[in-house]
N, CA, C and O of each residue as an XYZ file, in Angstrom:
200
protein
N       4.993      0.301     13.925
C       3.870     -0.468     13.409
C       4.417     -1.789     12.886
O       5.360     -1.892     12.101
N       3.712     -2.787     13.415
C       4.020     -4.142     12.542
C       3.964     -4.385     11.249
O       3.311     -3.678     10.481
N       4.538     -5.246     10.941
C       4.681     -5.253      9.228
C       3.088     -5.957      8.765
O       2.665     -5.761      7.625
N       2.466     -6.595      9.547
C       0.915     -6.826      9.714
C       0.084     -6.146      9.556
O      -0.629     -6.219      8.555
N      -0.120     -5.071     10.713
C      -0.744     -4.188     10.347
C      -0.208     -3.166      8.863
O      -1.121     -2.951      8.066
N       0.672     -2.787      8.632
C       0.785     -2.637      7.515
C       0.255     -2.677      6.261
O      -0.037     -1.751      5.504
N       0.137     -4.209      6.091
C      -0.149     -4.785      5.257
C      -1.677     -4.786      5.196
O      -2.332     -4.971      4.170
N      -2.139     -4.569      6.356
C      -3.607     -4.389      6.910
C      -4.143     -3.176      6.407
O      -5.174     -3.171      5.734
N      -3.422     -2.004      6.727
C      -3.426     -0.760      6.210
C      -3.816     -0.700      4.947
O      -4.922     -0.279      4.608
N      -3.004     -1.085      4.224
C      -2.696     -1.368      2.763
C      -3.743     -1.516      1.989
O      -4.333     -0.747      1.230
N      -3.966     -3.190      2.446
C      -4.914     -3.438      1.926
C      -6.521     -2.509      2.195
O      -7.260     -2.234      1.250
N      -6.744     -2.238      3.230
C      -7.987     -1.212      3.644
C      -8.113     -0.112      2.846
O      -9.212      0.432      2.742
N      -6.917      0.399      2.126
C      -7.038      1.272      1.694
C      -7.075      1.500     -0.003
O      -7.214      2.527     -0.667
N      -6.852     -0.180     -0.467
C      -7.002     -0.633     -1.975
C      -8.323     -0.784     -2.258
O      -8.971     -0.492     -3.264
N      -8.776     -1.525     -0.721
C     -10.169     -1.864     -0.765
C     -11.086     -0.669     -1.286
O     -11.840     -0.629     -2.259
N     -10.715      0.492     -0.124
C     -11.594      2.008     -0.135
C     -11.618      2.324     -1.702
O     -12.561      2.209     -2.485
N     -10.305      2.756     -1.935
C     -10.483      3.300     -3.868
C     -10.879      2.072     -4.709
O     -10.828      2.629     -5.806
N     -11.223      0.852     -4.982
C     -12.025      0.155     -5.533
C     -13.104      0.401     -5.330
O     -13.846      0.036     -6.243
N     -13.783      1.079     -4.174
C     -15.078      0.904     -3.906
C     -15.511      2.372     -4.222
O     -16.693      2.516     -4.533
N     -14.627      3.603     -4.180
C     -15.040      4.715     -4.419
C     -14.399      5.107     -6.114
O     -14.200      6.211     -6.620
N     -14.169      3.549     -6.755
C     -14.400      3.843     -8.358
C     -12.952      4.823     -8.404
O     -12.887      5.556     -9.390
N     -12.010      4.883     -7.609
C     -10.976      5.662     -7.799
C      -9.654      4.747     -8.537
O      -8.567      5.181     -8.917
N     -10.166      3.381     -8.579
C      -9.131      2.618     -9.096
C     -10.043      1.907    -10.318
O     -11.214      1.918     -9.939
N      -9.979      1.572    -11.042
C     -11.027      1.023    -12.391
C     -10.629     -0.321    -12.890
O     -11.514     -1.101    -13.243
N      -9.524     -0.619    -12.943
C      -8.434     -2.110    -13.458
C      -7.638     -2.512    -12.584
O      -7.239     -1.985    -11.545
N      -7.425     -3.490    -13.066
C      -7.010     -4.876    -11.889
C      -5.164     -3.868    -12.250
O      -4.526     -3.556    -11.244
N      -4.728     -3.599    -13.275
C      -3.621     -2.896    -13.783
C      -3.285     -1.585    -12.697
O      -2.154     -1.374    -12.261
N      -4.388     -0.828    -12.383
C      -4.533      0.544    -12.050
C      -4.115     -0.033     -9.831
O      -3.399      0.380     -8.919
N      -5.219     -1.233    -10.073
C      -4.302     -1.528     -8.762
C      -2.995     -2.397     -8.727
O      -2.086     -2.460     -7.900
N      -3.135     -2.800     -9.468
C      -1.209     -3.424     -9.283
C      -0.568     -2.413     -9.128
O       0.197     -2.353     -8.166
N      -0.706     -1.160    -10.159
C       0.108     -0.219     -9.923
C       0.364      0.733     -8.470
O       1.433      1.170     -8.042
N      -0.796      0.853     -7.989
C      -1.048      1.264     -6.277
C      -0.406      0.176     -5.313
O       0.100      0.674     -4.308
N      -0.335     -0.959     -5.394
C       0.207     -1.999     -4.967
C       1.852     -1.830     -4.566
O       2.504     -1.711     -3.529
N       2.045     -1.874     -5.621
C       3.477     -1.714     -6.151
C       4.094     -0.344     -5.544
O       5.038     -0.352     -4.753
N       3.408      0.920     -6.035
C       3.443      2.014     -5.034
C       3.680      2.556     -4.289
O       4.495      3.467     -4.147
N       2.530      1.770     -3.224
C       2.288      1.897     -1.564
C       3.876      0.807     -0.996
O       4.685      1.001     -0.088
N       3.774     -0.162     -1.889
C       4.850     -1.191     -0.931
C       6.128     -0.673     -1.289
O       6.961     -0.718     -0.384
N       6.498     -0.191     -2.385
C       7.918      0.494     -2.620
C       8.179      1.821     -1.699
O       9.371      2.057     -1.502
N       7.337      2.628     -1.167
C       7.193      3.917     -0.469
C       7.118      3.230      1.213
O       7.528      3.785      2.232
N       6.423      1.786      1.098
C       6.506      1.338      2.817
C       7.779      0.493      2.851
O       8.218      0.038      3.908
N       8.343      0.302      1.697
C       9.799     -0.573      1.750
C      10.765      0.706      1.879
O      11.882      0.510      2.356
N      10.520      1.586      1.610
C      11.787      2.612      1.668
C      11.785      3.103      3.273
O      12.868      3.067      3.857
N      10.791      3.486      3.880
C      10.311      4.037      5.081
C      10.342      3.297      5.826
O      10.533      3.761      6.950
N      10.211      1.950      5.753
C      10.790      1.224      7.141
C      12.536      1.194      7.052
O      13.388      1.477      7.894
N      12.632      0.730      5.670
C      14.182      0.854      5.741
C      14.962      2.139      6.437
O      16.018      2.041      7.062
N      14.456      2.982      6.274
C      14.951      4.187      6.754
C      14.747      4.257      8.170
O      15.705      4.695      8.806
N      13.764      3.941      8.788
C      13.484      3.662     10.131
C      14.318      2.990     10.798
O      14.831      3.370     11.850
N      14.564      1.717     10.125
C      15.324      0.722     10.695
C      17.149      1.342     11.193
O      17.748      1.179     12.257
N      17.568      2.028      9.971
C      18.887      2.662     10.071
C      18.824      3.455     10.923
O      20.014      3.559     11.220
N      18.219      4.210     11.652
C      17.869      5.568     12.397
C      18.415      5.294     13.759
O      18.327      6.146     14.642
């Protein structure tokens, strides 16, 4: 997957829990932010070495 779509992903899916009230503060998503990209920074890295 491109690092685009990715990021595409990502975001689609910050969007979804804002909208289903699963995220409440701008805080609550930084923290999902931060999260998702530390867990997609480890997993490509790991990909990449493979």
């Amino acid at each position: 997957m491109g690092e685009q779509e990715r990021y595409k992903k990502l975001l689609k899916k910050v969007i979804r829990e804002t909208e289903n009230q699963n995220i409440k503060s701008s805080q609550e998503m930084v923290n999902m932010l931060i999260k998702e990209l530390r867990s997609s920074t480890i997993t490509s890295s790991v990909a990449h070495k493979s």
